[in-house]
PyMOL Python script that loads the backbone (N, CA, C, O; Angstrom):
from pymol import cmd

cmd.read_pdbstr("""\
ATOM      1  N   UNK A   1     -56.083  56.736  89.158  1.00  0.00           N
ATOM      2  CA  UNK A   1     -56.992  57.171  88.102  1.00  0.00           C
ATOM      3  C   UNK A   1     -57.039  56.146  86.958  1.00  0.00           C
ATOM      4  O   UNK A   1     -57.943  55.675  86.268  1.00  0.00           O
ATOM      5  N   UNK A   2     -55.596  55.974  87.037  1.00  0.00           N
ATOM      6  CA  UNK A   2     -55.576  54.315  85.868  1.00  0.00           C
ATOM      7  C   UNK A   2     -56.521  53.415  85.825  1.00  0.00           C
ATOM      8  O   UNK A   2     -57.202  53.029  84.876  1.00  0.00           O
ATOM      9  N   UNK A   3     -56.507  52.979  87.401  1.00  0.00           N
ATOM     10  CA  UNK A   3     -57.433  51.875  87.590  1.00  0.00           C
ATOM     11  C   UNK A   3     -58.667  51.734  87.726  1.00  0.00           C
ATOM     12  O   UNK A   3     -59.145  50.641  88.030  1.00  0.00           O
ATOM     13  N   UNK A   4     -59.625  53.135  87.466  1.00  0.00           N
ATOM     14  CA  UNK A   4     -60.685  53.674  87.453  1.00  0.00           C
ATOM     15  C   UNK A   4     -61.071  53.330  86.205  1.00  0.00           C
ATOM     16  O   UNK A   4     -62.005  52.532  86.127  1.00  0.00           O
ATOM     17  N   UNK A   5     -60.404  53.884  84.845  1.00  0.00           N
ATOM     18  CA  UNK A   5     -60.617  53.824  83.953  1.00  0.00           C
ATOM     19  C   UNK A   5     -60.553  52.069  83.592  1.00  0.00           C
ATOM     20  O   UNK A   5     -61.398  51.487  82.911  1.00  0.00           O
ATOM     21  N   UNK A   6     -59.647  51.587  84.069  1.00  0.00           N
ATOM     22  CA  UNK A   6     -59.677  49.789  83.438  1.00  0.00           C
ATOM     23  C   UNK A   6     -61.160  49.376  84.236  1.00  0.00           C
ATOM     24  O   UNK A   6     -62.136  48.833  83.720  1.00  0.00           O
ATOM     25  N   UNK A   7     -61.043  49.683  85.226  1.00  0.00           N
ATOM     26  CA  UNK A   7     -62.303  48.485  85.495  1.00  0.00           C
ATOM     27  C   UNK A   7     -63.682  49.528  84.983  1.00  0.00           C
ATOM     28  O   UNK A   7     -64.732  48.991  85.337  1.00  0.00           O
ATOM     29  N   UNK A   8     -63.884  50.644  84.371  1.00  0.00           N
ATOM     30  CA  UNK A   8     -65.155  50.976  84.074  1.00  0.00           C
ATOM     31  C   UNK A   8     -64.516  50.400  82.439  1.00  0.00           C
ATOM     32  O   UNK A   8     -65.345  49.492  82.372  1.00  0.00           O
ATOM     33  N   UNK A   9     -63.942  50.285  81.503  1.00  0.00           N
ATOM     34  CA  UNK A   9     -64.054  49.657  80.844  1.00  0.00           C
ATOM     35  C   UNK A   9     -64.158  47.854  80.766  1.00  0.00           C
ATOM     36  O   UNK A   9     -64.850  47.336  79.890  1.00  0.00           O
ATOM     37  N   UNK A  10     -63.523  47.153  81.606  1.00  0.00           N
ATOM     38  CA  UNK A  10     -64.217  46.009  82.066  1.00  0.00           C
ATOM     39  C   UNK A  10     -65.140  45.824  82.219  1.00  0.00           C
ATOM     40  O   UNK A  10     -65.621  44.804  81.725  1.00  0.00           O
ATOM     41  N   UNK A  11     -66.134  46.921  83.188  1.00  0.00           N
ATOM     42  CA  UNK A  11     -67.285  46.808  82.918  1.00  0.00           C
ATOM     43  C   UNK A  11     -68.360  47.123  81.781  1.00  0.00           C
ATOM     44  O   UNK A  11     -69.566  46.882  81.724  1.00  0.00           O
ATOM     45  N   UNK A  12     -67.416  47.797  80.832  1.00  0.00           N
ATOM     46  CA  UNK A  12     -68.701  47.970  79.668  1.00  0.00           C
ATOM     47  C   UNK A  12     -68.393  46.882  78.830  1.00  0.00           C
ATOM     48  O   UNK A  12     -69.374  46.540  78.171  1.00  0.00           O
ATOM     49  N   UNK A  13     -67.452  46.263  78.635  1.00  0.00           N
ATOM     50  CA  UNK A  13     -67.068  45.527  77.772  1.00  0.00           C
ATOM     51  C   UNK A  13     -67.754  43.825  78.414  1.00  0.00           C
ATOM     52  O   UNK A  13     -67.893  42.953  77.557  1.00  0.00           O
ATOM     53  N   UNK A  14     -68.122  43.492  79.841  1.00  0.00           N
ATOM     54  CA  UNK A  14     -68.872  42.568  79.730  1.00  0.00           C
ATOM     55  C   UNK A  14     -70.428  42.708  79.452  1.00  0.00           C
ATOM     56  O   UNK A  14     -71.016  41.652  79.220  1.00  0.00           O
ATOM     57  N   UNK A  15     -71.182  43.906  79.446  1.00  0.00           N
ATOM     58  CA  UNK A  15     -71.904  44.411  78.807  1.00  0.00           C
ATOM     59  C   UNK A  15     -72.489  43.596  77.626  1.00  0.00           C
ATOM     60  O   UNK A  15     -71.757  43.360  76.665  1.00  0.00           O
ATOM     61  N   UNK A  16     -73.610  43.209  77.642  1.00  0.00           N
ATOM     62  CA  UNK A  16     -74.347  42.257  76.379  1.00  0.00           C
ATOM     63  C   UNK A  16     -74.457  43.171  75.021  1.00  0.00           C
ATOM     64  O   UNK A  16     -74.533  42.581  73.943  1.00  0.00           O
ATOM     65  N   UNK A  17     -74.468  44.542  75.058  1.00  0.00           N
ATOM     66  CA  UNK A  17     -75.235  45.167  74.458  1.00  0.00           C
ATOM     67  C   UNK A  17     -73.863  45.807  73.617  1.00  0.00           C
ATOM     68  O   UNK A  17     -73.967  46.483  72.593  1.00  0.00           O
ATOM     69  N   UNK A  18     -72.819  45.514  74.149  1.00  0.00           N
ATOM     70  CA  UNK A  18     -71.717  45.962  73.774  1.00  0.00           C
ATOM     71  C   UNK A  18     -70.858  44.819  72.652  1.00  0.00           C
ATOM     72  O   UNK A  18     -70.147  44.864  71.648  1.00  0.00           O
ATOM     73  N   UNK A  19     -71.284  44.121  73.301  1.00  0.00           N
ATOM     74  CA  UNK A  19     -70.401  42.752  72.460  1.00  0.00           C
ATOM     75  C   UNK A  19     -71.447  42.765  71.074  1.00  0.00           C
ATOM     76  O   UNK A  19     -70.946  42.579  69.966  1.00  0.00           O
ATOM     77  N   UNK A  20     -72.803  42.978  71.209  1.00  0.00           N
ATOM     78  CA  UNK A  20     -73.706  42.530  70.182  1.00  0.00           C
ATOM     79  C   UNK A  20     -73.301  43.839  69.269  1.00  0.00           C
ATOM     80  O   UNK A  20     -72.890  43.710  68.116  1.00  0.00           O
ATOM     81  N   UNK A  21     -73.447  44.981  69.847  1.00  0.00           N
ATOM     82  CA  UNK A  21     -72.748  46.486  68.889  1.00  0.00           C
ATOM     83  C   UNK A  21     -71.489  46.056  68.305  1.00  0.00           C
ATOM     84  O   UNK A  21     -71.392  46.234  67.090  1.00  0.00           O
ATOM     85  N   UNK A  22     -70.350  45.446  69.003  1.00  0.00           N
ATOM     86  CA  UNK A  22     -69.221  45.124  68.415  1.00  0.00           C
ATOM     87  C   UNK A  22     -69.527  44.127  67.128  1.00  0.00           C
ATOM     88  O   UNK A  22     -69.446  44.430  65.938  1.00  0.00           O
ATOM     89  N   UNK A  23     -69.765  43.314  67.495  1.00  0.00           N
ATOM     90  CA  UNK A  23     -69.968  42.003  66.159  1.00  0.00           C
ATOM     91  C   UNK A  23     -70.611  42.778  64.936  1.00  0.00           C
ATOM     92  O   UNK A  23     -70.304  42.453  63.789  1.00  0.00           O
ATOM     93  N   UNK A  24     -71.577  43.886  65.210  1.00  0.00           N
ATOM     94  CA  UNK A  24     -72.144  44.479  64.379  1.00  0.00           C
ATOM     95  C   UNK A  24     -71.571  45.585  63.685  1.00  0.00           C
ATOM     96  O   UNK A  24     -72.244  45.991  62.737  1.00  0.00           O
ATOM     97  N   UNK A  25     -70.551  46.143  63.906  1.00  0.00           N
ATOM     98  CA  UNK A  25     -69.695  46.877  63.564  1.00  0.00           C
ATOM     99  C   UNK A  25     -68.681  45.984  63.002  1.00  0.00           C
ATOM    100  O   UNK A  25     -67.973  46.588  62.196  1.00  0.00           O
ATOM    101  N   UNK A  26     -68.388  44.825  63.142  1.00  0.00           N
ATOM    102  CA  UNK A  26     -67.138  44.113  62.251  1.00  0.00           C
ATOM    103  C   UNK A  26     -68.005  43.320  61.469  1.00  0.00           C
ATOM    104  O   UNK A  26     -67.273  42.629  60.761  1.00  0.00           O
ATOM    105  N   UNK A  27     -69.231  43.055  61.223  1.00  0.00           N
ATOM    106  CA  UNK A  27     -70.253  42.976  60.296  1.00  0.00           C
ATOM    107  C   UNK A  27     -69.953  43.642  59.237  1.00  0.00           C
ATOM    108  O   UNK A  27     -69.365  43.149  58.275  1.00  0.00           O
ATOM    109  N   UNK A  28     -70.535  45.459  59.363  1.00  0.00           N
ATOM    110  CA  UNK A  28     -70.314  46.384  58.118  1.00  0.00           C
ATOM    111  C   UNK A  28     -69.242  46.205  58.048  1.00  0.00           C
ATOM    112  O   UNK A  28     -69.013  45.696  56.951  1.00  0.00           O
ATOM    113  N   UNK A  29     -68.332  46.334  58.636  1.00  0.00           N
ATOM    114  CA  UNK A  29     -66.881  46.920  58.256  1.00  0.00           C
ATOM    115  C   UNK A  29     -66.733  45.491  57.103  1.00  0.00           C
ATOM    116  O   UNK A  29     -66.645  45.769  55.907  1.00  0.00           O
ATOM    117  N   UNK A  30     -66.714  44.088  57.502  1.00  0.00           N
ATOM    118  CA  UNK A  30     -66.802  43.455  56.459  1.00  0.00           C
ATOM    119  C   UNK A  30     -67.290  43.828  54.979  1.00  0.00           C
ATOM    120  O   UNK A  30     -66.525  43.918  54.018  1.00  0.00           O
ATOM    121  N   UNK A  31     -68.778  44.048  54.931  1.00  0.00           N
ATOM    122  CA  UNK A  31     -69.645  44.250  53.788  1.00  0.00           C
ATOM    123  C   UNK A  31     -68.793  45.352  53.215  1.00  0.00           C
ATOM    124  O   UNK A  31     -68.713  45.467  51.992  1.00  0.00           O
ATOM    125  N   UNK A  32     -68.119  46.209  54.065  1.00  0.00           N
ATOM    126  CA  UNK A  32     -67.859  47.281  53.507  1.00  0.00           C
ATOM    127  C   UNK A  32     -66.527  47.024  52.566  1.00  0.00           C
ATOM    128  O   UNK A  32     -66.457  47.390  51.393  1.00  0.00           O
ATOM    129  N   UNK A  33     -65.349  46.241  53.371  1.00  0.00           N
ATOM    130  CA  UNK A  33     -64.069  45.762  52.847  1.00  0.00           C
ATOM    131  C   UNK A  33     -64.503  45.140  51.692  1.00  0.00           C
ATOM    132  O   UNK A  33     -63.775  45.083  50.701  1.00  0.00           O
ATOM    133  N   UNK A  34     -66.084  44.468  51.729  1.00  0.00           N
ATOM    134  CA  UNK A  34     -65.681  43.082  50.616  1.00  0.00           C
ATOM    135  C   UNK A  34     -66.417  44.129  49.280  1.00  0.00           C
ATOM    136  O   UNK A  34     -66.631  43.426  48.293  1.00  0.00           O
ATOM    137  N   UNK A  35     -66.746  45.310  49.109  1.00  0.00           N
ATOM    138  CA  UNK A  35     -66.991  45.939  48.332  1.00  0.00           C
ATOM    139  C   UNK A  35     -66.139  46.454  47.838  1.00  0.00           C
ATOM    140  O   UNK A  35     -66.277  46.440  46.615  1.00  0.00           O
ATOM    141  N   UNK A  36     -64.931  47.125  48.289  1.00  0.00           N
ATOM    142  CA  UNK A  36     -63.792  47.521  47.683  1.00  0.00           C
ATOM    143  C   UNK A  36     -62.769  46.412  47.185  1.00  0.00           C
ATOM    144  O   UNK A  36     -62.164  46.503  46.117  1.00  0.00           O
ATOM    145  N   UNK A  37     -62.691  45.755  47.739  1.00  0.00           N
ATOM    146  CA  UNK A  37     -62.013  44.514  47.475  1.00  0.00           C
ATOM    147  C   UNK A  37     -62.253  43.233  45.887  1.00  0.00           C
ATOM    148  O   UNK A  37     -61.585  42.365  45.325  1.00  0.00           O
ATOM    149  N   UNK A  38     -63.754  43.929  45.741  1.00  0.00           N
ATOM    150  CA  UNK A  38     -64.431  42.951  44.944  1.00  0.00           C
ATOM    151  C   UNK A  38     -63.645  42.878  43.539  1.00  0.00           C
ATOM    152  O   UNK A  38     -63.770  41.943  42.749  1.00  0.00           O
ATOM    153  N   UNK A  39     -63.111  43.603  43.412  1.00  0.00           N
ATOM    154  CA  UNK A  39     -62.239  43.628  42.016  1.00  0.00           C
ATOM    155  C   UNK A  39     -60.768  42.103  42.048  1.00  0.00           C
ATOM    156  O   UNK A  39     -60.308  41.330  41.207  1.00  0.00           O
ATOM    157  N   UNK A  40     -60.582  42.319  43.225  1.00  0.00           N
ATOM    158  CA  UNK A  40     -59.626  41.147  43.734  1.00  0.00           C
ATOM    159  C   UNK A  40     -59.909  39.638  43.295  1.00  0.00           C
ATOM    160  O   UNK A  40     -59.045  38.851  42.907  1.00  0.00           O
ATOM    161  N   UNK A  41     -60.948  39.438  43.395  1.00  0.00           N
ATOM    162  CA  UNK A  41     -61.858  38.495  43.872  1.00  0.00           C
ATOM    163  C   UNK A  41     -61.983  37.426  42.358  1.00  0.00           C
ATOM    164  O   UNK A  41     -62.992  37.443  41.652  1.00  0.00           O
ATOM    165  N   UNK A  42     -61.031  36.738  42.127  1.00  0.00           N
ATOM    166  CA  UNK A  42     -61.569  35.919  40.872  1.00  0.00           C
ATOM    167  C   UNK A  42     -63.271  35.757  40.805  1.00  0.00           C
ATOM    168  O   UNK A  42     -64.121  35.678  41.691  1.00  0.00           O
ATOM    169  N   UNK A  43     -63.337  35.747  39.432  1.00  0.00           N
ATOM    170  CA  UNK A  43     -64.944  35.579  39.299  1.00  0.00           C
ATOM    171  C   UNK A  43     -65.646  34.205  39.120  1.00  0.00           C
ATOM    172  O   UNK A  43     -66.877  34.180  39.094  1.00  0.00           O
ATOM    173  N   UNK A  44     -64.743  32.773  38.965  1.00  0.00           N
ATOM    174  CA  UNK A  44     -64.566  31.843  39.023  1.00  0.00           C
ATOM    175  C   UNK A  44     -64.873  31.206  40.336  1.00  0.00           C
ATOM    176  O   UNK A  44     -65.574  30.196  40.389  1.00  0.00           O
ATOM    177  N   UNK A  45     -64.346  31.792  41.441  1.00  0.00           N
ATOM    178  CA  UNK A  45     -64.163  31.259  42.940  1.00  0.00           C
ATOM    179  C   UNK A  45     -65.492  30.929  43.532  1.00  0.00           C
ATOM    180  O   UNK A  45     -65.631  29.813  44.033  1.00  0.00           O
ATOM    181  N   UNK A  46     -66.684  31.945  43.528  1.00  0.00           N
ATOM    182  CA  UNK A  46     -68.132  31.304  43.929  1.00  0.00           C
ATOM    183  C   UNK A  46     -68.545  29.782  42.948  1.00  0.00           C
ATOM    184  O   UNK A  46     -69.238  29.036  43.640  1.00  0.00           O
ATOM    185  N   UNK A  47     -68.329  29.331  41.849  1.00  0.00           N
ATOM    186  CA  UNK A  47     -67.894  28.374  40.852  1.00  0.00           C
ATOM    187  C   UNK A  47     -67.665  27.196  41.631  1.00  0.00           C
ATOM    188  O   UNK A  47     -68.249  26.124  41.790  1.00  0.00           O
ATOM    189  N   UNK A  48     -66.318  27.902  42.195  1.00  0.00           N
ATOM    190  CA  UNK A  48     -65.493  26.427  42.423  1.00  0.00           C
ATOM    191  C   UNK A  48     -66.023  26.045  43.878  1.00  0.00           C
ATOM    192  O   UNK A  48     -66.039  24.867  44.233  1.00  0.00           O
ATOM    193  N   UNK A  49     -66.464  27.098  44.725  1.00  0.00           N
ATOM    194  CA  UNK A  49     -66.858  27.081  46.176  1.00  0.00           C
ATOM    195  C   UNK A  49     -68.464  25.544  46.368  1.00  0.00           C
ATOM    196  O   UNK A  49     -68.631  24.491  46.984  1.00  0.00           O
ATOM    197  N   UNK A  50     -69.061  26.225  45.604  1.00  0.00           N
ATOM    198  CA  UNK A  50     -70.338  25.391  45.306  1.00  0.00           C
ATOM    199  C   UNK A  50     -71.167  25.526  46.465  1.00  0.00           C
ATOM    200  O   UNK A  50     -70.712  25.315  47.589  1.00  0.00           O
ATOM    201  N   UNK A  51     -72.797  25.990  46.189  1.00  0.00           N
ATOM    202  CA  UNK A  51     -73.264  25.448  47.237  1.00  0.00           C
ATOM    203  C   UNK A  51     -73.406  24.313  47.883  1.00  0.00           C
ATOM    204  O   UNK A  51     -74.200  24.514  48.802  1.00  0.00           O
ATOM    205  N   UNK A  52     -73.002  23.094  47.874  1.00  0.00           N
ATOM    206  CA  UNK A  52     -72.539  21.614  48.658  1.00  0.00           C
ATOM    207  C   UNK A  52     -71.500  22.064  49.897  1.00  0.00           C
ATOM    208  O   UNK A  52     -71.579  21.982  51.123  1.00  0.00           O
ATOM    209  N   UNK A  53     -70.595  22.526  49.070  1.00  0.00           N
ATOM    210  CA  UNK A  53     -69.645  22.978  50.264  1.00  0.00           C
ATOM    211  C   UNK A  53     -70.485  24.320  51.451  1.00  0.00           C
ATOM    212  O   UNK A  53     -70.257  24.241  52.658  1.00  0.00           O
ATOM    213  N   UNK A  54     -71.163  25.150  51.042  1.00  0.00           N
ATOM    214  CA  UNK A  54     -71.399  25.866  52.366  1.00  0.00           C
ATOM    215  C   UNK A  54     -72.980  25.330  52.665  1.00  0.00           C
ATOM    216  O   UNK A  54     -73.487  25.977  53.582  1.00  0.00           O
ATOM    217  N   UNK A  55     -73.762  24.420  52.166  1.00  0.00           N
ATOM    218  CA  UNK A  55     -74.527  23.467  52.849  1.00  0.00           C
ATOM    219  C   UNK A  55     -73.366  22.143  54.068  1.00  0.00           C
ATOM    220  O   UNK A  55     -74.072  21.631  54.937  1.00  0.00           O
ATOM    221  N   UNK A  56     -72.706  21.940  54.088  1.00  0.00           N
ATOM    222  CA  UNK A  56     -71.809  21.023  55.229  1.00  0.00           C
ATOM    223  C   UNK A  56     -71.626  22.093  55.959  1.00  0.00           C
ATOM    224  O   UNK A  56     -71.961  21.903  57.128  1.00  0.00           O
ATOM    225  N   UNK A  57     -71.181  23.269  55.712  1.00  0.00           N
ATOM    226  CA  UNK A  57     -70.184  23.991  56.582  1.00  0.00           C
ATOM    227  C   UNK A  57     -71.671  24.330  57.323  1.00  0.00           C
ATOM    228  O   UNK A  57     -71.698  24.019  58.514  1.00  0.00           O
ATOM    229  N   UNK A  58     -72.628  24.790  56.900  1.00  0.00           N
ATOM    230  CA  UNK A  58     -73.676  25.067  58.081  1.00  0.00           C
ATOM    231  C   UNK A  58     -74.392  23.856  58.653  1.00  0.00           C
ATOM    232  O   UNK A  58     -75.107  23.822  59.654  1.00  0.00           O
ATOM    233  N   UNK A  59     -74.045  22.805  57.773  1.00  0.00           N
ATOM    234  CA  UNK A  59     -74.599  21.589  58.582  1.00  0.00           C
ATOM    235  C   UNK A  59     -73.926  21.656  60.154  1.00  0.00           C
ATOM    236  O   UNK A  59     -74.551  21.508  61.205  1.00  0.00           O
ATOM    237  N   UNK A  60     -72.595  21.898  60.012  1.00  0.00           N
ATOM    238  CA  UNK A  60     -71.648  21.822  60.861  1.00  0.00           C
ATOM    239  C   UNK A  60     -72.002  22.663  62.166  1.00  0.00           C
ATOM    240  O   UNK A  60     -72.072  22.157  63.286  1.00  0.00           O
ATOM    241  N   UNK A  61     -72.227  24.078  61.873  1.00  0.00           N
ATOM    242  CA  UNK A  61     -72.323  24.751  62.772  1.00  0.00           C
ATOM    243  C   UNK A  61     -74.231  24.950  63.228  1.00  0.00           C
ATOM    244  O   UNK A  61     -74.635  25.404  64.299  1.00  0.00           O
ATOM    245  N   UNK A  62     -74.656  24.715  62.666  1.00  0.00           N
ATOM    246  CA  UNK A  62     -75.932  24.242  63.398  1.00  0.00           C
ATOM    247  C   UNK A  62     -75.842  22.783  64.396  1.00  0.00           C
ATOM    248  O   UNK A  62     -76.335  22.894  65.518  1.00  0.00           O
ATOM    249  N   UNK A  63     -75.277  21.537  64.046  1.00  0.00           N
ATOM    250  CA  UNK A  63     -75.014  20.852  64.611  1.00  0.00           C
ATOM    251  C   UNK A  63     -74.169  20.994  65.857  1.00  0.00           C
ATOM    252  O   UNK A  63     -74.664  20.539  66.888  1.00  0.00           O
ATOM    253  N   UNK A  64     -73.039  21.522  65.925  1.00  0.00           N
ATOM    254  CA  UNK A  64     -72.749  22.120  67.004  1.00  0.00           C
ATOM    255  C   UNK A  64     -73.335  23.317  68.135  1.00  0.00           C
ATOM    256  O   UNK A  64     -73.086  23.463  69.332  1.00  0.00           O
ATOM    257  N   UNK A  65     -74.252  24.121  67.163  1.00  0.00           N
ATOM    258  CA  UNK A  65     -75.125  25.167  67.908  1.00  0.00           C
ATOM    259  C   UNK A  65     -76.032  23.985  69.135  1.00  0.00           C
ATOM    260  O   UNK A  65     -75.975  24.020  70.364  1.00  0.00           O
ATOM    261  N   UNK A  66     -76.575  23.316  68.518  1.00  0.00           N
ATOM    262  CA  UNK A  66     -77.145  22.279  69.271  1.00  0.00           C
ATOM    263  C   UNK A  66     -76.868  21.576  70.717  1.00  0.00           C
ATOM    264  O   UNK A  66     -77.571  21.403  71.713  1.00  0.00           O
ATOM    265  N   UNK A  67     -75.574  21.261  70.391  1.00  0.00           N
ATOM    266  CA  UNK A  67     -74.933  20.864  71.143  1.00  0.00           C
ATOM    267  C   UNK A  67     -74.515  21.216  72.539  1.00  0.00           C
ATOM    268  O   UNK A  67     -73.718  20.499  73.144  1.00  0.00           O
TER     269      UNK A  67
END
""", "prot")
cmd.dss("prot")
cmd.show_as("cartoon", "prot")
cmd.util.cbc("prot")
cmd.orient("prot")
């Protein structure tokens, strides 16, 4: 009965529709953490971050998307 249950979850879990629900659920759950959290958050740090720095970092990963 064990092994019933592992491979029908194997099978949902290679599932496209499942992985895209997952990412989307640790999406909110993000938005959601970084709302409670926001008090944490020096108010300085977007400041020091700069947009330069997350213009490279997506240079980066578009360049590799490419790839």
């Amino acid at each position: 009965m064990l092994a019933r249950w592992r491979w029908v979850l194997h099978q949902l879990t290679k599932r496209l529709w499942f992985r895209a629900s997952l990412f989307s659920l640790l999406g909110i759950a993000t938005a959601l953490l970084a709302v409670f959290f926001k008090d944490y958050i020096p108010e300085s740090l977007p400041a020091r971050i700069g947009a330069d720095a997350v213009d490279k970092i997506l240079g980066i990963i578009a360049s590799s998307m490419l790839a």
